[in-house]
N, C-alpha and C positions, 0 to 999 in steps of 0.2 A: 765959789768953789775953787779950791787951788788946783793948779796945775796938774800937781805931784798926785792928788787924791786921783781926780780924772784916767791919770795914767794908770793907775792901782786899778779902777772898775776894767778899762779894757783888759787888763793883763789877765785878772780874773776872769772874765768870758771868756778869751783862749784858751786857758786851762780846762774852762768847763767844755768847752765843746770838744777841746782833742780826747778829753778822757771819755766822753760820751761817743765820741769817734769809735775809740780802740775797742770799748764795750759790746757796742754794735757789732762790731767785725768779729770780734770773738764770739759770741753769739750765734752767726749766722753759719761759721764755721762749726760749731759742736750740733747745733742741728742739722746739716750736711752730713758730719758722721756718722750720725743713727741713723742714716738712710736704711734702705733695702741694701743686700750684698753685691759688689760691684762696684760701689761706687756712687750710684745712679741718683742718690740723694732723694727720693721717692720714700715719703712717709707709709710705713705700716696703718693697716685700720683700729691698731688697737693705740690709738695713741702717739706713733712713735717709739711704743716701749721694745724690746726686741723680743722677737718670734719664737713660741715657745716649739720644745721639741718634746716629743711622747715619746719613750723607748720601749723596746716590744723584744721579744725574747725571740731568740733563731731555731727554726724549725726546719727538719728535714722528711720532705712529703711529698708523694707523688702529684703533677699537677694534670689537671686533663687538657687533654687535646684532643680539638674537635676539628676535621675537616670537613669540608662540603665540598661534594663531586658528584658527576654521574659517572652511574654504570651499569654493566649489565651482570647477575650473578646466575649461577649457571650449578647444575645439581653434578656434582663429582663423580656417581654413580647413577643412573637411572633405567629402571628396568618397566617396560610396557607388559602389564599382567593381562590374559583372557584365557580362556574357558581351552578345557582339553576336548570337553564332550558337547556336543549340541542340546540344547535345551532353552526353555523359558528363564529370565533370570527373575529369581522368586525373591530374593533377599539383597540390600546392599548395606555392609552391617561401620560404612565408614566415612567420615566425612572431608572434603576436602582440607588440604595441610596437617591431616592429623596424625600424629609422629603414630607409629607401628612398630612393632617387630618382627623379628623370621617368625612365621608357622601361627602368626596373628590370622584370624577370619574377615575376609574383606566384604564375600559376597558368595549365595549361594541359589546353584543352579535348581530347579524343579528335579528332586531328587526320584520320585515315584517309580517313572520308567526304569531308572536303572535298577532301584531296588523291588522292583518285578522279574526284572530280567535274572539277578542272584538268585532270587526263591525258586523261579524255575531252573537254574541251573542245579540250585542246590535237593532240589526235588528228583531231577533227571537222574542225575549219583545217586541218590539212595534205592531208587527203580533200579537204576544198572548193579550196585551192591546186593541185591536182592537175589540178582539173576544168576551174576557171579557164583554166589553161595550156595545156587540150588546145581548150578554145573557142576563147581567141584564134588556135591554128594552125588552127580550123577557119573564123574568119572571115576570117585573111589568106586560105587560099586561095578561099573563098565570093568574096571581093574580085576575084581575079583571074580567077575563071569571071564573075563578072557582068560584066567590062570583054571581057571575051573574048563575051558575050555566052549562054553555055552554060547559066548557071541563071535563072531569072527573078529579078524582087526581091524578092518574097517567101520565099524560101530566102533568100537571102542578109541579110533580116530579124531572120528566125526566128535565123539562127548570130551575129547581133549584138546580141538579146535576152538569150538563153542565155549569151551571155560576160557581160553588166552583170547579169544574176543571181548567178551565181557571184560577181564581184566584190562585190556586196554580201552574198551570205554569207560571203564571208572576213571583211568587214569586222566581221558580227554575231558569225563565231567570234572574234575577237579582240577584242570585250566580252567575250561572253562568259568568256574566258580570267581578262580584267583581274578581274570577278566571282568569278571561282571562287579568282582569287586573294589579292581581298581578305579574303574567306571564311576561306580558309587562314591567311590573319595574325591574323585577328580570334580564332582558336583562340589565340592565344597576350596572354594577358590581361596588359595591362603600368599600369605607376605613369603614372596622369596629372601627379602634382605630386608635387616632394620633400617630405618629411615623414617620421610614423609610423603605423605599422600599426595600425588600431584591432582589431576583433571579427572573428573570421572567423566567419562564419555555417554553410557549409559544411562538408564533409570531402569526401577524395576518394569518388569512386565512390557518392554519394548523393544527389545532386541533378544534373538536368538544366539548372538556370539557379543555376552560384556565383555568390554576391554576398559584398563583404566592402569593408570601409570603410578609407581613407588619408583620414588628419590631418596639417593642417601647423600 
């Protein structure tokens, strides 16, 4: 083998390895640039391909917020209801938290006595009306004997005393009456203010004075 040939094989291995070199190196270089962003040269899982992106349309929308805390909450208005009148408590017509309104029925008293106590009052008035009625016919005709001369004035006093007596017992049975029948309403325990029910203190048939709290 000549020389000259000799010299040709090595000159051709130089060439093939530097270009094999330059190959390499560019190579390594364009896979560094498809890295992840940065820099960082960190292959994707998909290959190295790059990352897709999904577009989504903009919207304007309240977001909620939630905090967690303690505290304590506290009723703005609260009013402690009981009884005007003494009695059995016969009825409780309401249950704890249960929102209400003004002039709602919460609970009601052993109404009997009081609506005994009306009927006689309203009994008493129409006996005293009675009585009334019969004085005045006895002072029209007292009237006409003293013009006539037959009684003196002192009877004829006495029957127009006795009539303005009577008259003013009617008038006291018909307090009366309005009493006995406020009484009676008062048996029926109602919501002063809209709101909710607090604590009922009570149960039926255990206490003679229920009490029990409305919150607004």
């Amino acid at each position: 083998m000549s020389k000259r040939l000799i010299l040709g094989i090595i000159g051709a291995l130089v060439l093939l390895i530097a270009w094999w070199s330059c190959h390499h190196s560019a190579s390594s270089e364009q896979s560094g640039s498809t890295g992840a962003p940065g820099g960082s040269g960190r292959r994707s899982g998909l290959g190295g391909g790059p990352v897709p992106v999904v577009a989504g349309k903009v919207e304007q929308k309240d977001m909620p917020i939630y905090l967690d805390g303690l505290g304590t909450v506290q009723a703005f208005y609260t009013v402690t209801v009981h009884t005007r009148v003494d009695g059995e408590l016969d009825k409780v017509l309401f249950n704890e938290g249960q929102a209400v309104k003004t002039g709602d029925l919460l609970a009601v008293v052993d109404p009997r006595p009081y609506q005994a106590a009306l009927d006689q009052a309203i009994g008493k008035k129409a006996q005293d009306e009675a009585q009334l009625a019969n004085a005045k016919l006895t002072l029209g005709r007292n009237t006409d004997l003293l013009n006539k001369k037959v009684i003196d004035q002192q009877d004829f006093d006495t029957s127009k005393y006795s009539m303005a007596q009577f008259q003013a017992a009617v008038q006291a049975d018909q307090a009366a009456i309005e009493s006995a029948q406020t009484n009676l309403d008062y048996t029926q325990i109602k919501s002063p203010i809209e709101g909710r029910t607090g604590v009922r203190i009570v149960d039926p048939a255990t206490s003679s004075t229920p009490r029990m709290q409305t919150e607004s």
